[in-house]
Structure formats: C-alpha cells, structure tokens
N, C-alpha and C positions, 0 to 999 in steps of 0.2 A: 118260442111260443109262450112260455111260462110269463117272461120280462113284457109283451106285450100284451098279454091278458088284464095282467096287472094294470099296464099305463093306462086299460079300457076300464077299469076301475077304480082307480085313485081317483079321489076328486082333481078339481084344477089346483094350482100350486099344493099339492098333498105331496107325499115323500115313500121313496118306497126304500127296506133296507136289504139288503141281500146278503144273508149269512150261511155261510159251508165251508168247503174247503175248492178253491177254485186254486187250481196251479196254470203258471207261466204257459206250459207248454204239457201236453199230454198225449203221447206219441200211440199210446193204444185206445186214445178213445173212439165216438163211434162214427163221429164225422171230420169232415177236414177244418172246418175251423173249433169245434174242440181242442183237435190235437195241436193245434196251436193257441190254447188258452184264450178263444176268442167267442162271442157269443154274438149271434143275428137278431137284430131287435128295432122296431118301428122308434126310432130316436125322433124320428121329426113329430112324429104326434104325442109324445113322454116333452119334446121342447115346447112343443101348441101350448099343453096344459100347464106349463110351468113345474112340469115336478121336478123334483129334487132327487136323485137313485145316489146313495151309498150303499159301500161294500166294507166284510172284515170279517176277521176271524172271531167268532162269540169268546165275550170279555169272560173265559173258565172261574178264573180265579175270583170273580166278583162274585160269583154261586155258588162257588163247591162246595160252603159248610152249608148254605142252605138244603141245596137240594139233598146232600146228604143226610140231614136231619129229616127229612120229609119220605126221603127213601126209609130211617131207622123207624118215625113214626108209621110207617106202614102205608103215607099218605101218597106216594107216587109209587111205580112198580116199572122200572126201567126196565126187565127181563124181556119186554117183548122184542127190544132193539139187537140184544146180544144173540150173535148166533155163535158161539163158541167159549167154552172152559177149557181153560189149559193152566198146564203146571208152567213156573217162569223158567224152566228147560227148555220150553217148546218156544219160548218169546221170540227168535231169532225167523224160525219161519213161520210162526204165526206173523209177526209185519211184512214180511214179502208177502206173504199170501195177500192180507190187506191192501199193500203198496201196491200188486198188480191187480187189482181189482177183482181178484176171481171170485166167482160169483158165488154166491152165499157169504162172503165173510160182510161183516156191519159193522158189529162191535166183540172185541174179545174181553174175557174176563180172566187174569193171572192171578194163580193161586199159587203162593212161596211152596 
C-alpha cells in the first residue's frame, strides 16, 4: 500500500528511494509474501509514469560524525527512537530480541 501511494504521488518520470532494512526472506512476518521478502505493488502504473524505484541500506558511515555532532549540539534528540539501555553484558540477547522482532524493541543503547 505504502509503494503504491507513493507511485500516486511522484510525478511522471520522478524516483522514489526506499530505505530500511528489507531481508531475503522473513519467516515471522505478518503476511505470506513478506515472509518471503516480497512486496505487492501497482508496477504497471509506477512503469505508466516512468518512475524510477531504488532500494538500499542508508549509506551510515557517510553521517555518523554528522549526526553525532548535531546529537552533542543539542540539535537532534534521537531518544524518541530508543526503546531500551543496556549494559554490553546484556548485547547477546538484547539482538535476538531485536532479530525476532518482538515488539517494543526499535533501537538499543549499550553502555560498557
């Protein structure tokens, strides 16, 4: 629904980019073609207009001192995203938890 909102709003040949974490195959998600890393999308009307849809993982390393500086000026406040502090004892099942998606985990924060 989301990828086809979109193609009803990009202009004609405009581009749309899709950034997250999209895996292969995902055996607990919530429909059948999720769990197979697949998504249902109006392609013939996304080919009408000419758009162009790429995908990828967000380039981290081309931000991280930024944003970090903007986190130490006070200027962004990412805590709303983190749902968890842990000590780096706990890192082993705080990522299973994350890996299996259970609900409430987002982002964690490890502290040595």
């Amino acid at each position: 629904m989301v990828l086809d909102n979109l193609v009803k709003v990009v202009r004609a040949t405009g581009h749309i980019g899709v950034l997250g974490v999209y895996v292969p195959e995902d055996p607990g998600a919530s429909n059948d073609l999720a769990k197979e890393g697949r998504v249902a999308f109006n392609y013939g009307a996304a080919f009408a207009k000419g758009i162009s849809i790429a995908g990828g993982q967000c380039p981290v390393k081309k931000y991280n001192r930024e944003l970090r500086d903007l986190i130490i000026r006070g200027k962004s406040k990412p805590s709303w995203i983190v749902s968890h502090e842990l000590s780096l004892d706990e890192a082993v099942e705080a990522y299973a938890s994350f890996d299996k998606r259970e609900n409430g985990w987002t982002k964690v924060l490890l502290h040595p």
